[in-house]
C-alpha positions in Angstrom: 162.7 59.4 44.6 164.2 58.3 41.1 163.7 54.5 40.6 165.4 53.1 37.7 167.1 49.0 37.1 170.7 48.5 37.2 172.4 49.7 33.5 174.3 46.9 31.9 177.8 47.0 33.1 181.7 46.4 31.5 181.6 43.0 30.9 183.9 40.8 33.5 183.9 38.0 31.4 187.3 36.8 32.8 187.7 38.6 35.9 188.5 36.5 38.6 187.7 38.6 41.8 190.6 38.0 44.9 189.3 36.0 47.6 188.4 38.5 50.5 188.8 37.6 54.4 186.3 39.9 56.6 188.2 41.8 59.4 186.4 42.2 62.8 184.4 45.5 61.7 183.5 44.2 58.3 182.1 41.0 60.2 180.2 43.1 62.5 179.0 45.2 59.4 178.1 42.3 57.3 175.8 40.7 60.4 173.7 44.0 60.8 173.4 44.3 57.1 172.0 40.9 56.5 169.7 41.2 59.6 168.4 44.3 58.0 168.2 42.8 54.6 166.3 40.1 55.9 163.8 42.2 57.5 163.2 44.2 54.4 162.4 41.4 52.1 159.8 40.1 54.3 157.9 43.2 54.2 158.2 44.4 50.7 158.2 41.7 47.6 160.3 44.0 44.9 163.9 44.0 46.4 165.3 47.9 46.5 168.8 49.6 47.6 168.6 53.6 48.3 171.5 55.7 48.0 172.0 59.0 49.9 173.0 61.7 47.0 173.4 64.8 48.4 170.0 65.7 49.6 168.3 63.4 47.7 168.1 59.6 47.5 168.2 57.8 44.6 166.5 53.7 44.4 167.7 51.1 43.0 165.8 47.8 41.9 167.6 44.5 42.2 166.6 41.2 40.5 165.8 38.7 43.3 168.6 36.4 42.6 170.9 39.5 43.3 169.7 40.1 46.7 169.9 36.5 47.0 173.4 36.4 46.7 174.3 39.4 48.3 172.4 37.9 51.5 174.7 35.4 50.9 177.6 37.1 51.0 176.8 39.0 53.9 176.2 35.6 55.9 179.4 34.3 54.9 181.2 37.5 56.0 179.5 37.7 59.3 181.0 34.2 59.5 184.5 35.1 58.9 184.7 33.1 55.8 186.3 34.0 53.4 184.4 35.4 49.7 185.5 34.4 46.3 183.6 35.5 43.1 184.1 33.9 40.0 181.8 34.1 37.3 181.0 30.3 35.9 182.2 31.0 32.1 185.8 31.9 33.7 189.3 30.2 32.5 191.5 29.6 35.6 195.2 28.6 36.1 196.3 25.2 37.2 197.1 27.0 40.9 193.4 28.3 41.4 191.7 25.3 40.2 193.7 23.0 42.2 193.2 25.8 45.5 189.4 25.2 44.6 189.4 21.5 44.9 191.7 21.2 47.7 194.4 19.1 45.7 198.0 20.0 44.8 199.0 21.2 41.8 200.4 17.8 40.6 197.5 16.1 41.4 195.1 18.5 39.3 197.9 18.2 36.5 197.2 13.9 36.7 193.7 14.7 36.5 194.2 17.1 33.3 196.5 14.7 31.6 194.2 12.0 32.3 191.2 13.7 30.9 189.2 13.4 34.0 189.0 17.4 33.6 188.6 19.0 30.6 191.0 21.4 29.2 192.6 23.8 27.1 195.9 25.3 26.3 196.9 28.7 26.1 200.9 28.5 24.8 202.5 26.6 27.2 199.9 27.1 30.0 196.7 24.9 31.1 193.5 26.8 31.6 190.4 24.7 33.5 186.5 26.6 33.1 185.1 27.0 36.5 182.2 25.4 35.0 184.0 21.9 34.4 185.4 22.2 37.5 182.6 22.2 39.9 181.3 19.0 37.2 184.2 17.6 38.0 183.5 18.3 42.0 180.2 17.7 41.9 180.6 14.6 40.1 183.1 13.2 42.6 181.3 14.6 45.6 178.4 12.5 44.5 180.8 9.5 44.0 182.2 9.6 47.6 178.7 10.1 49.2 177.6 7.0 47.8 180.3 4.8 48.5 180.0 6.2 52.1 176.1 5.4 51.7 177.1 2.0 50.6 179.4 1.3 53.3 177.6 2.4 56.2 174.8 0.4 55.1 177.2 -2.8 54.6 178.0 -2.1 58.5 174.6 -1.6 59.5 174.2 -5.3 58.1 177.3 -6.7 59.5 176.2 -6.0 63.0 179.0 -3.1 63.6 177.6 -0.9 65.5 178.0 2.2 63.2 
């Protein structure tokens, strides 16, 4: 068997993969392959694909935060959920930034304007790095949990029953 690491690859530097939604037989797929997966990194510590070529196979080592991921991705597609990649360094429209936080496209347009979310322009168009975004969400996901922190604690000293 030929073993040999993954070759570097065209760079994707701005390649936004579509978001894909499992169908019934890629769900069912997706749960074996993760059970199977699973099994295999807990009996052998260097993560390996094999490929059927012809008559022969050929192996292929991973780094661990690969398999990781693709574990991942498996899980989420036994789930039914839907799979988005998008590499941290990439630029993204006003429409798929705002799709990512769950906000209209006005509202992410406030938040640009306001510089709440950093930034730049490309002509006449907006572009947002993924990056800054999930700072942005992060940041504000962080915000909310402790004003809900807060306030349960506020009833919990009021007497309200929460």
């Amino acid at each position: 068997m030929k073993t040999h690491s993954i070759p570097p690859m065209v760079s994707t530097e701005s390649r936004i993969f579509e978001t894909v939604l499992p169908d019934e037989k890629d769900r069912e797929l997706a749960k074996e392959s993760s059970r199977s997966l699973v099994g295999h990194l807990r009996e052998h510590s260097q993560p390996r694909l094999s490929f059927a070529k012809g008559r022969t196979a050929e192996e292929i080592v991973l780094p661990h935060i690969a398999v990781r991921f693709l574990f991942e991705l498996l899980e989420q597609m036994a789930r039914g959920n839907t799979v988005t990649l998008i590499p941290v360094h990439a630029e993204l429209t006003t429409q798929k930034a705002a799709d990512l936080l769950n906000v209209s496209r006005p509202y992410l347009i406030g938040l640009l304007e306001a510089k709440k979310l950093p930034f730049r322009k490309v002509g006449t168009h907006r572009r947002v790095l993924f990056k800054d975004l999930v700072e942005y969400k992060n940041s504000v996901d962080g915000k909310r949990s402790e004003a809900l922190d807060a306030l349960a604690k506020q009833a919990q000293e009021l007497g309200l029953g929460y």
